[in-house]
TIVO-719856 format. One record per residue (C-alpha): x negated, y, z. Coordinates in pm, whole numbers, padded with zeros to 5 digits, always signed. Layout:
// TIVO-719856
       c1       c2       c3
        X        Y        Z
...
***
This chain:
// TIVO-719856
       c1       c2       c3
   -00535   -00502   +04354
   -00307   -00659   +04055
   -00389   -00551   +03708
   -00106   -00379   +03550
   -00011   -00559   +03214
   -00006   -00248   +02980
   +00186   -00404   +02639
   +00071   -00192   +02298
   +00263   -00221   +02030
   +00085   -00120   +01702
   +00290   -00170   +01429
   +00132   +00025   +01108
   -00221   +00130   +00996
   -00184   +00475   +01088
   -00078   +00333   +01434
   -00397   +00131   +01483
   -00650   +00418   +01419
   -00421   +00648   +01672
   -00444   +00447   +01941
   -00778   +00227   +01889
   -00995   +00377   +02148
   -00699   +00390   +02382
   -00694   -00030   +02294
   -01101   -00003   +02348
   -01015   +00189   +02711
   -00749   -00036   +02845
   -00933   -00366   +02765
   -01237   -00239   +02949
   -01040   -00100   +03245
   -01024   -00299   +03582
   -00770   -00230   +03682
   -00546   -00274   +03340
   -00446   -00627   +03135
   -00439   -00570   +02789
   -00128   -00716   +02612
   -00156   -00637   +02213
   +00156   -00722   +01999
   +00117   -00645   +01620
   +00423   -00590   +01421
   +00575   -00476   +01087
   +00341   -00370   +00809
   +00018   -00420   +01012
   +00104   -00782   +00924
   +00128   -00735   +00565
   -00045   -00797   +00309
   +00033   -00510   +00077
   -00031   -00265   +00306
   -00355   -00357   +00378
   -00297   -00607   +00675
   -00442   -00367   +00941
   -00419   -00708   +01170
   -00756   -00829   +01007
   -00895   -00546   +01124
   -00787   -00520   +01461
   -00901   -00877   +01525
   -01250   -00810   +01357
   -01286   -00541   +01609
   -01259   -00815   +01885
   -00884   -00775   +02029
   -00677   -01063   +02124
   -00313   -01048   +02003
   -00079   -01214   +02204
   +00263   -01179   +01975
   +00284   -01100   +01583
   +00652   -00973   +01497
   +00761   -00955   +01130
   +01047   -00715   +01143
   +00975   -00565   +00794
   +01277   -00577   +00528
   +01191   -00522   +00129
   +01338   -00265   -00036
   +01145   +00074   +00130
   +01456   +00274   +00117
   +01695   +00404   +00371
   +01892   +00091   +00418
   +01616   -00091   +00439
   +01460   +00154   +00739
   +01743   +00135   +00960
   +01764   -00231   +00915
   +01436   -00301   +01021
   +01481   -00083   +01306
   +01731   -00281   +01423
   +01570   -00623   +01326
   +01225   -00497   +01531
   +01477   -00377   +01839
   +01569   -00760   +01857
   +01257   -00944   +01803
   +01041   -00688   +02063
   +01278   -00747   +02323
   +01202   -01087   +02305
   +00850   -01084   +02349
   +00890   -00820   +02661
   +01122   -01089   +02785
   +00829   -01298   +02745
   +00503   -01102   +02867
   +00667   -00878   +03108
   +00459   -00616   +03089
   +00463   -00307   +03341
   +00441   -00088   +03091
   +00498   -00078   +02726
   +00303   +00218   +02513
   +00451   +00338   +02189
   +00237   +00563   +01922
   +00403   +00886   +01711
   +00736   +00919   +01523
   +00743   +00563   +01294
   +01085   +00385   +01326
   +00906   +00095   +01437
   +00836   +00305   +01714
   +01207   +00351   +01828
   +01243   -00016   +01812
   +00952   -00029   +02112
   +01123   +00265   +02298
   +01464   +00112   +02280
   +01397   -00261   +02371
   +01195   -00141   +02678
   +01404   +00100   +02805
   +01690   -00123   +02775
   +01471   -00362   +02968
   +01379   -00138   +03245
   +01068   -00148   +03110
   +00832   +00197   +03178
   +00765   +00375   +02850
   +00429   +00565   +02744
   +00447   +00774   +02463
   +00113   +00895   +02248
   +00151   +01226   +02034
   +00488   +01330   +02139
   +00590   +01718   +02123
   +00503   +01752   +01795
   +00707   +01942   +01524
   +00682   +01833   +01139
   +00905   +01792   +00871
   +01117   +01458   +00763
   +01302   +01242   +00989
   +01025   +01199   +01191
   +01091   +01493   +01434
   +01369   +01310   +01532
   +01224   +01018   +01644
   +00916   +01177   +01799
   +01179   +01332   +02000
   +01382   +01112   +02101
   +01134   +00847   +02134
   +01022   +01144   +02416
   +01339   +01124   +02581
   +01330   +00750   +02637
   +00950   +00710   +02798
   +00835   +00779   +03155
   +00481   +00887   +03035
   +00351   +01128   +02799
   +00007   +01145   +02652
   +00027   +01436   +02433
   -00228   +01585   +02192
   -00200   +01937   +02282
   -00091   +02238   +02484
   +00236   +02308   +02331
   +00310   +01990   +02285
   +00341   +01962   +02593
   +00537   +02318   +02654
   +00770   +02113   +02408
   +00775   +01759   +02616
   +00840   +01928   +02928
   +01133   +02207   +02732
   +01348   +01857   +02660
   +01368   +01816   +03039
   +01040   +01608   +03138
   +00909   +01628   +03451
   +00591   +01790   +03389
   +00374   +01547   +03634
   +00426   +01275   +03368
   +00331   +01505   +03133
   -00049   +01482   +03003
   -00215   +01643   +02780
   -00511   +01376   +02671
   -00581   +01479   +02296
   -00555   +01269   +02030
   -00701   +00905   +02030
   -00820   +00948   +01630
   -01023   +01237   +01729
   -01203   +00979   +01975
   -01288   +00786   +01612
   -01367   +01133   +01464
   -01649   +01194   +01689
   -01759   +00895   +01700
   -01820   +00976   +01337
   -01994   +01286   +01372
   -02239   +01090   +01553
   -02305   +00852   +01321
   -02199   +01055   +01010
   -02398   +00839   +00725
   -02233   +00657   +00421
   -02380   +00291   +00532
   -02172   +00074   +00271
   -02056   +00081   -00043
   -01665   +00136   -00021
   -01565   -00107   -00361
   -01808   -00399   -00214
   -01677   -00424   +00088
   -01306   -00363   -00022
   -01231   -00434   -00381
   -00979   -00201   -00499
   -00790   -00122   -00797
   -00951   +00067   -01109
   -01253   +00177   -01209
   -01526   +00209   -00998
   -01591   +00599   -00992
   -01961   +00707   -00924
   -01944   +00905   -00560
   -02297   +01000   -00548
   -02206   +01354   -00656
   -01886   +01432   -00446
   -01550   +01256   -00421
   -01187   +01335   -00309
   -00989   +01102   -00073
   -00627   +01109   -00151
   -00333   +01005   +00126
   +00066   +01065   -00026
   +00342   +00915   +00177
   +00718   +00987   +00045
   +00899   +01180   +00247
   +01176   +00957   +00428
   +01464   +01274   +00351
   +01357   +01352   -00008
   +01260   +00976   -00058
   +01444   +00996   -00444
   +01154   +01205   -00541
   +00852   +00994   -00411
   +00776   +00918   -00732
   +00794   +01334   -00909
   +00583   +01411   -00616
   +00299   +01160   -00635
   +00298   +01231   -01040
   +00243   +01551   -00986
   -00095   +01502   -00754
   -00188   +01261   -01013
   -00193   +01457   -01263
   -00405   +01723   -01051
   -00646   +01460   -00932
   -00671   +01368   -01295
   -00765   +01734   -01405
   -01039   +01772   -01136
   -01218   +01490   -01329
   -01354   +01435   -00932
   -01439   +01112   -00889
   -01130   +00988   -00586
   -01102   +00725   -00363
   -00664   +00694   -00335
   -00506   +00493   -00029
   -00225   +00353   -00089
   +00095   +00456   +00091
   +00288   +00369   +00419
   +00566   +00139   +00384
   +00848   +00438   +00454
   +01180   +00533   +00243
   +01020   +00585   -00057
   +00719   +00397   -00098
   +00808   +00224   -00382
   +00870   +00511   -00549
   +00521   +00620   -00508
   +00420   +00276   -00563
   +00567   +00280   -00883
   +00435   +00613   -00994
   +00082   +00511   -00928
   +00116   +00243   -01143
   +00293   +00370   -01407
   +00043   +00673   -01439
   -00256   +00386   -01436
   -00120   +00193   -01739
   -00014   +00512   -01929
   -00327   +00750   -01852
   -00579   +00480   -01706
   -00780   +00733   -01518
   -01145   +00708   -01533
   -01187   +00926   -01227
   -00971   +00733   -00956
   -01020   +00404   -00773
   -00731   +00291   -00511
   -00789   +00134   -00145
   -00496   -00059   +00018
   -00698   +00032   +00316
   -01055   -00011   +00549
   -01150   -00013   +00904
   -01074   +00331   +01086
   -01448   +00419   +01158
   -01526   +00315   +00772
   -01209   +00507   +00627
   -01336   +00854   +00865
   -01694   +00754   +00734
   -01513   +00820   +00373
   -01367   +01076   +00455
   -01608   +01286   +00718
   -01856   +01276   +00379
   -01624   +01370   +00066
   -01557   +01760   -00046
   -01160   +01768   +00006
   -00848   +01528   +00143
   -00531   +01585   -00093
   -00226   +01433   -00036
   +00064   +01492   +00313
   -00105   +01250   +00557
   -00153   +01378   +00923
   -00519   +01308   +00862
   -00577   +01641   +00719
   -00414   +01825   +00998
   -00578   +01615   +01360
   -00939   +01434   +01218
   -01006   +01644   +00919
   -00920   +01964   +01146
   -01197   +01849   +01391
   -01459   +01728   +01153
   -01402   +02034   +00933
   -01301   +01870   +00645
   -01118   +02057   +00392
   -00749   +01948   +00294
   -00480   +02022   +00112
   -00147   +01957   +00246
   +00133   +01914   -00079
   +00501   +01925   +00038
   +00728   +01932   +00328
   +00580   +01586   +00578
   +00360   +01799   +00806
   +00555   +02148   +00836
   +00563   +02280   +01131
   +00229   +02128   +01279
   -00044   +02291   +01460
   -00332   +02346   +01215
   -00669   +02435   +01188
   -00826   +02657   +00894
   -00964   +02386   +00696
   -00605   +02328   +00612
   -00413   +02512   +00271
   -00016   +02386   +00245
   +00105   +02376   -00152
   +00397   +02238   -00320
   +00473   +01944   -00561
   +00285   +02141   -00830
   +00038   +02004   -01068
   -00161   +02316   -01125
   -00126   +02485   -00751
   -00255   +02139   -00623
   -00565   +02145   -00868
   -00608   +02523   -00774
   -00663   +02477   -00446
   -00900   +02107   -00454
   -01118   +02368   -00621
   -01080   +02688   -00414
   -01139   +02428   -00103
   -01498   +02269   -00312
   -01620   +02608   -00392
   -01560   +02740   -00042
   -01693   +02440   +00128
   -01708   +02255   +00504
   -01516   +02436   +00801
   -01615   +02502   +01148
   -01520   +02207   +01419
   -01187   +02245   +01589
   -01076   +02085   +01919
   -00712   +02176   +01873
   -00653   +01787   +01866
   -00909   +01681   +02097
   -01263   +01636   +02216
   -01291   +01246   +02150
   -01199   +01125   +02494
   -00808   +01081   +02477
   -00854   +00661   +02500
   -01042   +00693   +02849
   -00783   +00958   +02953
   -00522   +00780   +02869
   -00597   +00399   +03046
   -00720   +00606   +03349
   -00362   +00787   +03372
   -00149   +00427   +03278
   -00419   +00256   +03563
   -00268   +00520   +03840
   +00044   +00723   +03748
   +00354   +00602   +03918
   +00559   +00389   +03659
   +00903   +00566   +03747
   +01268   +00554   +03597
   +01450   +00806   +03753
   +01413   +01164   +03581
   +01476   +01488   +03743
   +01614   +01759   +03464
   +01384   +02069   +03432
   +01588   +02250   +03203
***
């Protein structure tokens, strides 16, 4: 039997830790070829160059695209959507894979969708159906509408997939591949190195032993003008806490500057003696911080899929994740100093929630490469509105 060539495109660091153990799964499959491109900000530098890490962890990347334009604004986006359309169909051109799998709602993502389906090349989708705020609904969907396969994360995600006219056999529902990273975790739940030796950071270094926050804040791509309001506002809760808090710097979205700029700006002027900031660390070391600290702040997905399942508490501030399936570990709150610094506490004095499996049971990767090993790779689509 001929391998099929499955071509991943990971493009972020978000991306990597969604679809590691799916990466893990397909390598290790016999009847699957690995091909691993790495793209836009996983390349770069100042976002933490999530390509280190994915080559420490023993994958072989066969094509690096740098598709990323400065600026982080809307202009900016939609360029480098277009510039990443260009340079992926290129390397398809070149590895001719049989299928190409895509991860979430980033724009980078529509760049994958579009050059392959343009290509006739079979698309596989990870986490579609999902509702949430921003522009990103938009390309989750339509990123849906372009792909042959779906792997998504849960029940009415699926309800969704299958509502925009999928056929439902090529609809799966597999879980989440971070949850597979999340149990791992759980397994192995102990604090084995010290987060500022092993990955520097900005600031000064806070003492952890006694509890800690972690902090994720992307800008919102559609109220990208206030990035940096909203991530002042946090700051200035995180600040109050006096908790000591390890802060990850954000994605490169519409916006980021803005937040970049407001982290910086609130250093110099208030230099905080109870935050240190992370560009970013290996996904099992990163769910190692966070499985052990009292409370995740910020708009990330993180506190919605792994802290859900590892029954983290986490405070979700703004619009980014409205509309997602949630857990009760979970309190929503807007750009508000106080309201944010209300509810770290309510969340520290009321402690650790109970597991939930909304997301997954930690075997989405296997799922996933046994489905892409066996499924028929089609093109035509039969309605089912």
């Amino acid at each position: 039997m001929i391998s099929r060539k499955v071509c991943v495109v990971v493009t972020a660091r978000p991306s990597y830790s969604r679809v590691k153990s799916a990466l893990s799964a397909v390598r290790d499959h016999p009847d699957l070829e690995l091909q691993l491109v790495v793209a836009a900000s996983a390349l770069l530098d100042r976002y933490g160059m999530t390509i280190q890490n994915i080559e420490s962890d023993g994958f072989d990347i066969l094509a690096r695209v740098y598709m990323v334009l400065e600026g982080e604004n809307l202009v900016t986006s939609a360029k480098t959507t277009g510039l990443g359309l260009m340079e992926l169909a290129t390397v398809f051109d070149n590895l001719k894979p049989d299928v190409v799998v895509t991860v979430a709602d980033r724009y980078e993502t529509m760049s994958t969708a579009i050059a392959a389906s343009y290509m006739n090349i079979p698309v596989a989708h990870i986490q579609g159906g999902e509702v949430t705020g921003s522009i990103d609904e938009k390309v989750r969907h339509a990123v849906t509408k372009l792909s042959n396969l779906h792997f998504v994360a849960t029940k009415k995600a699926a309800e969704r997939v299958i509502g925009m006219g999928e056929r439902p056999d090529t609809v799966f529902v597999t879980g989440c591949p971070s949850i597979d990273i999340a149990a791992e975790v759980i397994e192995n739940p102990e604090l084995d190195f010290d987060p500022f030796e092993k990955y520097g950071g900005v600031g000064v270094e806070v003492d952890i032993s006694g509890g800690y926050l972690v902090v994720l804040q992307h800008p919102v791509t559609t109220e990208y003008e206030e990035a940096r309001r909203h991530v002042t506002e946090t700051l200035y809760a995180v600040q109050e806490t006096g908790m000591a808090t390890l802060w990850f710097w954000p994605n490169v979205d519409a916006g980021s500057d803005g937040t970049s700029k407001g982290i910086r700006a609130f250093r110099e002027l208030h230099s905080p003696a109870n935050i240190h900031f992370f560009k970013n660390m290996t996904p099992v070391d990163f769910l190692r911080l966070v499985y052990n600290c009292k409370c995740v702040v910020g708009n990330s997905s993180l506190g919605v899929r792994e802290c859900s399942f590892m029954g983290v508490p986490a405070v979700d501030i703004g619009s980014r994740q409205t509309g997602r399936e949630r857990g009760r570990n979970l309190i929503e709150v807007g750009y508000d100093r106080r309201e944010i610094a209300e509810t770290i506490h309510h969340h520290i004095r009321n402690g650790r929630y109970p597991m939930n499996r909304l997301y997954g049971n930690g075997h989405a990767g296997e799922k996933i490469a046994d489905r892409l090993a066996t499924e028929p790779l089609v093109f035509e689509k039969k309605l089912n509105y």
